[in-house]
C-alpha positions in Angstrom: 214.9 -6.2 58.4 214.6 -9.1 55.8 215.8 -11.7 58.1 212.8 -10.2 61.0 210.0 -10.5 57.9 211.2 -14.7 57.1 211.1 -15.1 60.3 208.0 -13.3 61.9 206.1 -15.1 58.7 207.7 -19.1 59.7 206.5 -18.4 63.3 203.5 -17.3 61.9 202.7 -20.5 60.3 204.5 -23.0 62.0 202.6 -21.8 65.1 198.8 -21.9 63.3 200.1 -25.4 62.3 200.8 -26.3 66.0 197.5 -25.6 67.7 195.7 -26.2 64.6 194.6 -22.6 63.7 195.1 -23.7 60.3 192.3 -26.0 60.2 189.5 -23.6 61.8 186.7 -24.4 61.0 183.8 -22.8 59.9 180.4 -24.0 60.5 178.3 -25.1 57.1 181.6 -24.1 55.2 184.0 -26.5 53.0 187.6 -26.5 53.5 189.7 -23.8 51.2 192.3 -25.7 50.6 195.6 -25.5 52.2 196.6 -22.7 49.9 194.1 -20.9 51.2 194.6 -22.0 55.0 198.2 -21.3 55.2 198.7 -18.2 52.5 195.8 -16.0 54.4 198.8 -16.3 57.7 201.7 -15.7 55.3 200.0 -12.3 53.1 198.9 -11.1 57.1 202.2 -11.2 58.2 203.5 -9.0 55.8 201.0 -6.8 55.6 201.3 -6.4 59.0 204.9 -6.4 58.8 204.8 -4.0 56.1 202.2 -1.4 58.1 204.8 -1.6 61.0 207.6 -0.5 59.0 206.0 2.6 57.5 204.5 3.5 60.3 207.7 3.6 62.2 209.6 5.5 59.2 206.8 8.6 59.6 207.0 8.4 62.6 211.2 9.0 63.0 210.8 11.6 60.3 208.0 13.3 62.0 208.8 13.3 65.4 212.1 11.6 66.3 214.7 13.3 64.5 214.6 17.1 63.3 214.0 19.1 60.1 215.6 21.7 59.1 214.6 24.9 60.3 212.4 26.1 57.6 210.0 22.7 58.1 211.5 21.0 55.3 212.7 17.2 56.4 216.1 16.6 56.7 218.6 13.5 55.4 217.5 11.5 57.8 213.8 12.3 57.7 213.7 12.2 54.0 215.2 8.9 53.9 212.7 7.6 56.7 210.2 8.7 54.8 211.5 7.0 51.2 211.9 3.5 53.5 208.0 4.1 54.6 207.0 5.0 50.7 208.2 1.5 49.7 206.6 -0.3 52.9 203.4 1.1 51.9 203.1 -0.2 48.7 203.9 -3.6 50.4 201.7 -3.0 52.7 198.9 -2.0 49.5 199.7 -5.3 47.6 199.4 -7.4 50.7 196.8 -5.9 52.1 194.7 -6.9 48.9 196.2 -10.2 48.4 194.5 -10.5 52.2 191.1 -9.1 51.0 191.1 -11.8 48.7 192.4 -14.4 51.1 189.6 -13.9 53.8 187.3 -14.0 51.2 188.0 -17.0 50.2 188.6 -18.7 53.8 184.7 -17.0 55.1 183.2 -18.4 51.7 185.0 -22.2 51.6 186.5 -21.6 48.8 189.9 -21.8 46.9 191.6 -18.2 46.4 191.6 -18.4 42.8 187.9 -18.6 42.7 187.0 -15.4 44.4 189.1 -13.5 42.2 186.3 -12.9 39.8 185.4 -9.6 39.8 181.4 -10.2 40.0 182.3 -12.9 43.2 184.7 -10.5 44.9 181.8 -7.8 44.7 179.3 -10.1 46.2 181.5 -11.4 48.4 183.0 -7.8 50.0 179.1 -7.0 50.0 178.2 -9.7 52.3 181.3 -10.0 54.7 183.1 -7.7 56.7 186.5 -8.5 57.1 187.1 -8.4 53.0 185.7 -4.8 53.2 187.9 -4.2 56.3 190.7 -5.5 53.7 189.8 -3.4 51.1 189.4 -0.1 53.5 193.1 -1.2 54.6 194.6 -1.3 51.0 193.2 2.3 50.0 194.8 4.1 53.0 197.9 2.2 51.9 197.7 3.5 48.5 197.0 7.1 49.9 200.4 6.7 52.2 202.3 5.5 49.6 201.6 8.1 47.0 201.7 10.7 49.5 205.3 10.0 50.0 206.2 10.7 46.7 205.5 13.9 47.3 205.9 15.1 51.0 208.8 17.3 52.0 207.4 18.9 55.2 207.0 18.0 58.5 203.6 19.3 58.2 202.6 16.5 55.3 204.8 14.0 57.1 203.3 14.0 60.2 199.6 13.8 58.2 200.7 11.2 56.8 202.0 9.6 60.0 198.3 9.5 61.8 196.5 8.6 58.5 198.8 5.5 58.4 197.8 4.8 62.4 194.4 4.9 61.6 194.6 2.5 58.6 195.8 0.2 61.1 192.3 0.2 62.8 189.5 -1.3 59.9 190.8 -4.9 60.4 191.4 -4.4 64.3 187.3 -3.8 64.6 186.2 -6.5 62.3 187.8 -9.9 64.1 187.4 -12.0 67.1 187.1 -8.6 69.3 184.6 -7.6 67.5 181.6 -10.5 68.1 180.4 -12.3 70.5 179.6 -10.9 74.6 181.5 -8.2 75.9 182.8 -7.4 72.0 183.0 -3.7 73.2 185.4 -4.0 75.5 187.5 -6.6 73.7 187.8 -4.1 70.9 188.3 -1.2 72.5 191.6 -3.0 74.1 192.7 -4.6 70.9 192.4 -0.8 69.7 194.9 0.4 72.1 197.4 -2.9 72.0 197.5 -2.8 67.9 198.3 1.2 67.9 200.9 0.7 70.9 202.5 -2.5 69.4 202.6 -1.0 65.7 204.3 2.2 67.4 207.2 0.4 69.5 208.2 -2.1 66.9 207.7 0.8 64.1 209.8 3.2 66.0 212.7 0.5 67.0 212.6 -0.5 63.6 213.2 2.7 62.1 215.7 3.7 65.5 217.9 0.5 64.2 218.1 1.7 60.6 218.6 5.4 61.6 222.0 3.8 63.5 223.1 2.9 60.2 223.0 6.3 58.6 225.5 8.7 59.1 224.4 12.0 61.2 223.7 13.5 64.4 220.1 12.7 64.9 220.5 8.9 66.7 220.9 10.5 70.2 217.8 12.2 69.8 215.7 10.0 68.2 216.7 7.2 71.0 215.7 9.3 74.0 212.2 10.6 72.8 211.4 6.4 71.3 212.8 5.7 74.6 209.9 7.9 76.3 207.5 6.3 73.8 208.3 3.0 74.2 207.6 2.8 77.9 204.0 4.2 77.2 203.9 1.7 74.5 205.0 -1.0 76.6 202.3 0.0 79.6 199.6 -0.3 77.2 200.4 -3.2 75.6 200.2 -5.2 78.8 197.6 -3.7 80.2 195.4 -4.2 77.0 196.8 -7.8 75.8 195.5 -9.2 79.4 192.1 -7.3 79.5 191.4 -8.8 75.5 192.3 -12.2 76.5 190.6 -12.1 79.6 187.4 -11.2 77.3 187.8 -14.4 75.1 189.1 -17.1 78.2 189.3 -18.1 81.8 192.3 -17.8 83.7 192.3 -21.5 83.5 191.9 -22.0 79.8 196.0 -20.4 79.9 197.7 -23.8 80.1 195.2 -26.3 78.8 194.3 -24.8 75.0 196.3 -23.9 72.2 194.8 -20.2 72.4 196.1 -19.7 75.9 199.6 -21.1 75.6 200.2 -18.4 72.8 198.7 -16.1 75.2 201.6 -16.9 77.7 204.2 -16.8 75.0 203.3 -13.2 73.9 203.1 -12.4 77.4 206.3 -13.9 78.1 208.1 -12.1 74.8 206.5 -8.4 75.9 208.1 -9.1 79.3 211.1 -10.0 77.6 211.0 -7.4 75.1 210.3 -4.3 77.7 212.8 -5.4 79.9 215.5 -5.7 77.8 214.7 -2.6 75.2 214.9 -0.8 78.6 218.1 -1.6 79.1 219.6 -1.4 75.7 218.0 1.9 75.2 219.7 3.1 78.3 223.0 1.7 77.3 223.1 3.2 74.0 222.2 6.6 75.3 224.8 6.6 77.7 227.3 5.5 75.0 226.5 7.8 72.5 226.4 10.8 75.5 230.1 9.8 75.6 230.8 9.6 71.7 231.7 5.9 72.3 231.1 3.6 69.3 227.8 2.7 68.5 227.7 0.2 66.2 227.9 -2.9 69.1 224.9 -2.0 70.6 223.0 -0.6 67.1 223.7 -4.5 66.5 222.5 -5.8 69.6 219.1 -3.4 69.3 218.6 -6.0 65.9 218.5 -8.7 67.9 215.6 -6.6 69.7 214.1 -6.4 66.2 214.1 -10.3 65.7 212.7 -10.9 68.8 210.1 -8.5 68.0 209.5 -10.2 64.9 209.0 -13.7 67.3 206.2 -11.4 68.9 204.5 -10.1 65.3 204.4 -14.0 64.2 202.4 -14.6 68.0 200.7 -12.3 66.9 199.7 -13.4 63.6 199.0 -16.9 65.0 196.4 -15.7 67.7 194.3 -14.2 65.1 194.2 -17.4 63.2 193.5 -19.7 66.2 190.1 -20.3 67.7 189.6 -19.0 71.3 188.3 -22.1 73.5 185.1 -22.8 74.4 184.4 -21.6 77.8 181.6 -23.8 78.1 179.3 -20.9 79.4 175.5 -20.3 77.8 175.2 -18.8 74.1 175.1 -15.3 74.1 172.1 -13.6 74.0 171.0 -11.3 71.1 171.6 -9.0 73.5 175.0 -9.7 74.4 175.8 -10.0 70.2 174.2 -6.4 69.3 176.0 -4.4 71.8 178.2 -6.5 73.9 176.2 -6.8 77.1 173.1 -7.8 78.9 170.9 -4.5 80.6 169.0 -5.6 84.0 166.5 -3.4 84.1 164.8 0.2 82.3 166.9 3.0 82.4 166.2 4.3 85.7 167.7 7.4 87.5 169.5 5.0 89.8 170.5 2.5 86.6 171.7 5.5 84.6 174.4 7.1 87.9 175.2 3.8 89.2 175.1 0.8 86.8 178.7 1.5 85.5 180.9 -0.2 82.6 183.9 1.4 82.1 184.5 2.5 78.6 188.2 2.0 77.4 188.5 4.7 75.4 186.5 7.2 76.3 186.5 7.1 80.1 190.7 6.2 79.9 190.9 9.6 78.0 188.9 11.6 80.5 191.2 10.1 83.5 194.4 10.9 81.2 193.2 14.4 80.3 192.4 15.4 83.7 195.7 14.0 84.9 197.8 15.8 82.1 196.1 18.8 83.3 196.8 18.9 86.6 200.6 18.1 86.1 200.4 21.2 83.7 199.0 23.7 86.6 201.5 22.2 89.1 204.3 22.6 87.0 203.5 26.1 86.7 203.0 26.3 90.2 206.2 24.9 91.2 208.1 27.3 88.9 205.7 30.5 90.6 203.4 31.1 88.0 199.8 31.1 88.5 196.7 29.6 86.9 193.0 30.8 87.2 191.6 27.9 89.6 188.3 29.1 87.2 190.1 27.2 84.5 191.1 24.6 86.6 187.5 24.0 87.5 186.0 24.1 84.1 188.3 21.5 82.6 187.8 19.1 85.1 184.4 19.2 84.9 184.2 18.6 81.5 185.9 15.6 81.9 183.7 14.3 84.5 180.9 15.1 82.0 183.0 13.0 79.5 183.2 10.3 81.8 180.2 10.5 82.8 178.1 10.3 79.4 180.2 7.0 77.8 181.1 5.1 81.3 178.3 5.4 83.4 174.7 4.1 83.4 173.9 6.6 80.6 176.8 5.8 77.8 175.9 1.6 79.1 172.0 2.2 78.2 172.8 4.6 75.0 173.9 2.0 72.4 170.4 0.2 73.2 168.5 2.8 73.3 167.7 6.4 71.0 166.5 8.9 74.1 169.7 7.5 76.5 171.9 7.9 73.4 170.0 11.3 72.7 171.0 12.4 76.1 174.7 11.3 75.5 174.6 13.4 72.7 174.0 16.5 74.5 176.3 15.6 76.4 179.6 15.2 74.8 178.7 17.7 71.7 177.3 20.7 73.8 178.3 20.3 77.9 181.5 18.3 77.5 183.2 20.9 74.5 181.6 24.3 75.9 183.7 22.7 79.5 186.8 22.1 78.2 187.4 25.0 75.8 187.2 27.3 78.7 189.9 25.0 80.5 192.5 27.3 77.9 194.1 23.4 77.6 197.1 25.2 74.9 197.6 27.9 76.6 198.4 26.1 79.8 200.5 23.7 77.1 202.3 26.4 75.7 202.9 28.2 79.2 204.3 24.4 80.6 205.9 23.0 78.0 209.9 23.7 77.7 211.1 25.7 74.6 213.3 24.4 72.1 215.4 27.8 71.5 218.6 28.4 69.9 219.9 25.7 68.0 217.5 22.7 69.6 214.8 20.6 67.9 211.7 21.4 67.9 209.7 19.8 70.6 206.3 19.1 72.1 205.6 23.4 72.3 207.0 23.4 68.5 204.2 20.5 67.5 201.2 22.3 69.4 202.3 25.8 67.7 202.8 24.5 64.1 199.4 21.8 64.7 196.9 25.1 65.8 198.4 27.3 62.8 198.3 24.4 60.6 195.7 25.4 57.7 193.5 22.3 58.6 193.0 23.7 62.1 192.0 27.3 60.0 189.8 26.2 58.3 187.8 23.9 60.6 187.8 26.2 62.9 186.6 29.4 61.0 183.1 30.2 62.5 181.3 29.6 59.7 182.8 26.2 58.8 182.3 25.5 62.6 178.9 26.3 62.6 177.8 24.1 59.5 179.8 21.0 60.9 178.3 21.5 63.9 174.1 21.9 62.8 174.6 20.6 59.7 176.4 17.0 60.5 173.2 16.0 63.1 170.7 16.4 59.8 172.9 14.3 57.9 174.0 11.8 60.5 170.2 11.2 62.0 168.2 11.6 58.7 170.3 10.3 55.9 170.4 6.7 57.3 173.6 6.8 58.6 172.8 6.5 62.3 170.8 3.1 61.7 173.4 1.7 59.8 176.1 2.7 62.1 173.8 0.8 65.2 175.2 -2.7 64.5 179.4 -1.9 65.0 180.8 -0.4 68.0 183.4 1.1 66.1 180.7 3.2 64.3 179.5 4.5 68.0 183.2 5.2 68.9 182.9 7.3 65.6 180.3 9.2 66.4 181.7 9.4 70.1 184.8 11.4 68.7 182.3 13.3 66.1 180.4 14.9 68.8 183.1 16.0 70.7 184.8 17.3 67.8 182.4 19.6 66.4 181.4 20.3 69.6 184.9 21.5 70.8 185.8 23.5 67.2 182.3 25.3 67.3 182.9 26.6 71.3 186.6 27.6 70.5 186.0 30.8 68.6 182.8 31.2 70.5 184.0 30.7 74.1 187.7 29.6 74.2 190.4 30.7 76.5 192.6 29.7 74.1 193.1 32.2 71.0 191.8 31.1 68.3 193.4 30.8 64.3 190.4 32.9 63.3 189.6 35.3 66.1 186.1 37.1 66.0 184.7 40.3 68.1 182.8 39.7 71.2 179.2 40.8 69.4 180.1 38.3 66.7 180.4 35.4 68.8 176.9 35.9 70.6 175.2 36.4 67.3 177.0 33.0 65.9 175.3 31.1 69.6 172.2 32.7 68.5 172.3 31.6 64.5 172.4 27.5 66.1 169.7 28.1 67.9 166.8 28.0 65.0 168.3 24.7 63.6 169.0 23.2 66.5 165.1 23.4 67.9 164.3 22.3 64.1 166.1 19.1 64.6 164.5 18.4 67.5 161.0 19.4 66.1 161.5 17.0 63.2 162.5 13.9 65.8 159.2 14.5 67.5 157.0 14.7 64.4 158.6 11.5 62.5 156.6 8.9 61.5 159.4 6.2 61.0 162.1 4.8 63.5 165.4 5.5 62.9 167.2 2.1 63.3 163.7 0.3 63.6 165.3 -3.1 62.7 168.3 -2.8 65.3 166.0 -1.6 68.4 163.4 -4.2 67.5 165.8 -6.9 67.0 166.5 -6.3 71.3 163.5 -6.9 72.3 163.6 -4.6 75.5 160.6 -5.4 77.6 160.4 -1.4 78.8 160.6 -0.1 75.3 157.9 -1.9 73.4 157.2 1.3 71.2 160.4 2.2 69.7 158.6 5.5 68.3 158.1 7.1 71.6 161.4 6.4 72.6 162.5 8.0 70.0 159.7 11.0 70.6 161.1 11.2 73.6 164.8 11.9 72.5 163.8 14.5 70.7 162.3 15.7 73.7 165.8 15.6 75.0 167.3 17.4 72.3 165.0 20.3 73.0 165.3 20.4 76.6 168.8 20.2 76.7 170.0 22.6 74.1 168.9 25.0 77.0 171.9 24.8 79.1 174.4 24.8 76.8 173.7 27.8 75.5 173.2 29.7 79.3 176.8 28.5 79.8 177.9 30.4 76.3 175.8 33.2 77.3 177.7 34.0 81.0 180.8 33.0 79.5 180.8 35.4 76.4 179.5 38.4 78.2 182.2 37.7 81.4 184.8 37.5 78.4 183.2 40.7 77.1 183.4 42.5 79.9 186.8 41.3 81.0 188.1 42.6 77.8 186.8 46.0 77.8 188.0 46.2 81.8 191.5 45.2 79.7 191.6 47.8 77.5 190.6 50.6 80.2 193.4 49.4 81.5 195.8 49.4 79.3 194.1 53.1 78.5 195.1 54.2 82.2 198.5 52.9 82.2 199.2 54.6 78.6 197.9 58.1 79.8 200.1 57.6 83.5 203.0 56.9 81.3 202.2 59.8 79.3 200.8 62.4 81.4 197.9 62.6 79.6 199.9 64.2 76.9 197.1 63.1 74.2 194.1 64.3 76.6 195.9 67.8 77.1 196.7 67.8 73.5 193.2 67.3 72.7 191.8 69.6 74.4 193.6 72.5 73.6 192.9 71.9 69.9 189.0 72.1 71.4 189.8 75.1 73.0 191.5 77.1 69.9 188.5 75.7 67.9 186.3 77.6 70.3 188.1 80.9 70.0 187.5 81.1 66.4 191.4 79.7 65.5 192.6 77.2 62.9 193.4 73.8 64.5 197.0 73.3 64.2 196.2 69.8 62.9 192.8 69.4 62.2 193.5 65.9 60.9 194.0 64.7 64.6 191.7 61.8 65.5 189.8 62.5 68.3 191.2 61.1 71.8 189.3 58.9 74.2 189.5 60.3 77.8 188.0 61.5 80.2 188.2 65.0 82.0 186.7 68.7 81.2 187.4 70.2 77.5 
């Protein structure tokens, strides 16, 4: 793995060198010195490096090989996770040593004179990638302490997504993220860092597991070999949409920025077909008990050509994309990505489409895992309410709907469109899905472990929704107060206006509203059973206790004096909203207007649920008493009957029986 790091961090630089990365200027700005030019490459790599390689060891131990079968990690897990504790504080130092490094290159100066702790404030204050840095160091710290201490798969696989998502501050603060059509070149850098950081963090740890005694490589080589064709998909997929974003077709062969373009291309190519083939091999050979060590040697020279890939990597960030020659940008196009034509009309807002990456990728995916869940049922001769069917669908299309079409292009710009978005994914979208039962259709298609087998898929799902984080966020009361309470403190504590400049903050608060939304509906409306159950009468009253602070919110929108965000929605000059007040007026007009629905669709689906569930239990009443003879009822009444001629009970403790009939 030593030999991958040298190397990944020599391509690194020897390729800025080559197409003059190294020299990038910045406008108005001195030059840093070369310290400063080639060191902010070499500390990248390895943090990069470093992220990869703990990553991949929480992700072996969490999901790849098995625990033992109390939950607590076994060998091989245990020493995954010891080989990730030690890449995150690599990973820590680095990533600081970078904070300081982009300081220094975004200011013009030499390293060692942003090190002062009064210029590295000032500094981190004024530019975003240092903070971006600094954001990346502390989830570094927070893996590699957390190590120290985990045992359980539980705590391991935590661990495991907090270390994804530090991968994600620096991702939304480079070249993605400025310029035109920033959204959508983040957005695919999003899904190309998390898939690349993935495959080479799970071959990584794969190789080293070979190493190891045990039992485990068979497994962990057919589920990485699963993952690494996803990984491999999206990686293609997103590389060409984000430098499509930044370049012509043209600019390919004829700058510096394309040509590494081609050579990632050509190394992914490379890379997926012959993983593919390795991976193949080596399950076949361990199938048959064959030695392993040949090809546990020949998947490291997969690791070093993976680390050829991490220093192409490395080198496009430090390398200028080329002038394309078209018009500057307008303010427009900088604020949120994109020009609008025209006011939101109803036309505009159905038809005037831009696909969001994330959002509208993860209503087509969850539809799609859906319906592969229902057929596979279907195909084994089970059935599935078409009810269900129906209701998760259509929260999908409402998901789609509200970030791709006209209404989630015209919400970043504007506070009634985004109002309206809102709604929709917090109330429509979440009170949709919930009553698509998506677990229990999971848990109904997904194979069992049993016996002797490692836990699986079904396994993760169980131990994720009986996990203590998903009982307490999804206690009623906790739901309710995240799901009131966090619009007050997103819309009138200033966080909303300071979230306006970054589309990474909107993605946020994309995820935020559905979140809430879909924990809050769970208990209230769910199919799906849920880690705090509450009565029927319960769950109406808890609709009914939103209501008051929902209409107060959108009371206090309408009666503010100030604009939320003034300086943003100013700052776009949009001919059709030349009072930014109103606007906002009207989305609190929304707000009011639309908490209507919602709360209709909880209404019908409680009391169907409600009486469903009584029609149950009369049921379940009739089969007892067929199976009995109404042994209970006859009982019953002759103790009724004895009373009435003036004898003792012969068990006047008996509780009375429900029935029906003549005493």
């Amino acid at each position: 793995m030593a030999i991958g790091a040298v190397l990944a961090v020599f391509v690194a630089v020897f390729l800025v060198a080559l197409t003059g990365g190294a020299g990038y200027p910045i406008a108005g700005l001195s030059d840093p010195g070369v310290v400063t030019r080639y060191g902010i490459t070499v500390v990248r790599v390895v943090a990069q490096g470093s992220a990869v390689i703990c990553v991949g060891g929480l992700l072996l131990a969490a999901f790849l090989v098995a625990p033992q079968r109390t939950g607590i990690l076994g060998a091989n897990g245990y020493a995954a996770v010891s080989a990730a504790r030690n890449a995150a504080w690599v990973w820590f130092v680095a990533s600081v040593a970078s904070m300081y490094f982009t300081a220094a290159e975004a200011a013009g100066w030499p390293v060692t004179e942003v090190m002062v702790p009064q210029t590295t404030v000032e500094l981190l204050s004024a530019i975003e990638q240092p903070k971006a840095w600094l954001i990346t160091a502390a989830v570094a710290f927070v893996v590699a302490v957390g190590c120290h201490f985990v045992l359980t798969w539980g705590w391991t696989a935590t661990l495991f997504l907090v270390a994804v998502l530090g991968q994600v501050p620096v991702a939304v603060t480079g070249h993605s993220a400025s310029g035109g059509s920033h959204d959508v070149a983040t957005n695919s850098l999003l899904f190309h860092l998390v898939a690349a950081t993935l495959w080479v963090g799970g071959l990584i740890a794969v190789v080293a597991l070979g190493y190891r005694e045990g039992n485990d490589l068979l497994l962990a080589v057919r589920r990485f070999s699963r993952l690494a064709l996803v990984c491999w998909l999206t990686m293609g997929v997103s590389g060409v949409i984000n430098a499509l974003v930044r370049m012509s077709a043209a600019d390919l062969l004829r700058s510096g920025y394309g040509l590494l373009v081609l050579a990632k291309v050509v190394a992914l190519a490379l890379l997926g077909l012959f993983g593919h083939q390795q991976r193949a091999r080596t399950i076949r050979a361990l199938s048959d008990r064959r030695d392993r060590m040949p090809l546990i040697r020949l998947a490291a020279v997969e690791v070093l050509i993976m680390s050829v890939t991490i220093g192409l990597a490395a080198a496009l960030a430090r390398t200028p994309p080329p002038a394309t020659g078209a018009a500057e940008p307008s303010t427009m196009q900088v604020l949120i990505g994109y020009d609008l034509d025209g006011p939101p009309t109803l036309l505009r807002l159905l038809f005037a489409w831009r696909f969001d990456l994330v959002y509208g990728t993860a209503a087509i995916v969850l539809a799609g895992l859906y319906v592969a869940g229902v057929r596979r049922l279907r195909r084994r001769g089970d059935t599935w309410p078409p009810g269900r069917t129906t209701a998760w669908l259509c929260g999908c299309a409402v998901l789609l709907l509200a970030t791709s079409s006209g209404i989630g292009r015209y919400a970043p710009a504007m506070f009634s469109v985004h109002m309206g978005t809102h709604m929709l994914l917090a109330m429509v979208t979440p009170a949709l899905l919930v009553l698509g039962g998506p677990v229990t259709l999971a848990l109904r298609s997904l194979p069992t472990a049993g016996g002797d087998n490692p836990p699986g898929p079904r396994e993760w799902l169980v131990a994720f929704v009986h996990s203590p984080v998903s009982k307490t966020l999804a206690h009623p009361l906790v739901a309710l107060v995240l799901f009131v309470g966090s619009v007050y403190v997103l819309y009138f504590s200033g966080l909303y206006g300071a979230a306006l400049n970054y589309h990474w903050a909107h993605l946020a608060m994309n995820a935020h509203f559905l979140l809430v939304g879909y924990l809050f509906y769970w208990p209230v409306i769910g199919v799906d059973p849920a880690p705090r159950p509450i009565p029927p009468l319960a769950r109406v009253g808890l609709v009914f206790a939103s209501l008051p602070f929902h209409a107060f919110f959108a009371v206090a929108l309408i009666g503010m004096k100030t604009v939320i965000g003034a300086t943003f929605f100013r700052s776009l000059q949009l001919p059709w909203v030349s009072d930014p007040l109103a606007d906002q007026r009207l989305g609190g007009s929304i707000a009011w207007a639309s908490g209507e629905l919602p709360v209709l669709i909880v209404l019908i689906a409680c009391l169907v649920q409600w009486a469903r569930s009584d029609q149950r239990e009369a049921r379940r009443r009739d089969r007892r008493e067929e199976a009995t003879g109404d042994a209970d009822l006859t009982a019953y009444n002759a103790m009724l009957q004895q009373m009435a001629n003036g004898q003792a009970s012969p068990d006047s403790s008996a509780p009375p029986v429900r029935g029906s009939g003549s005493t």
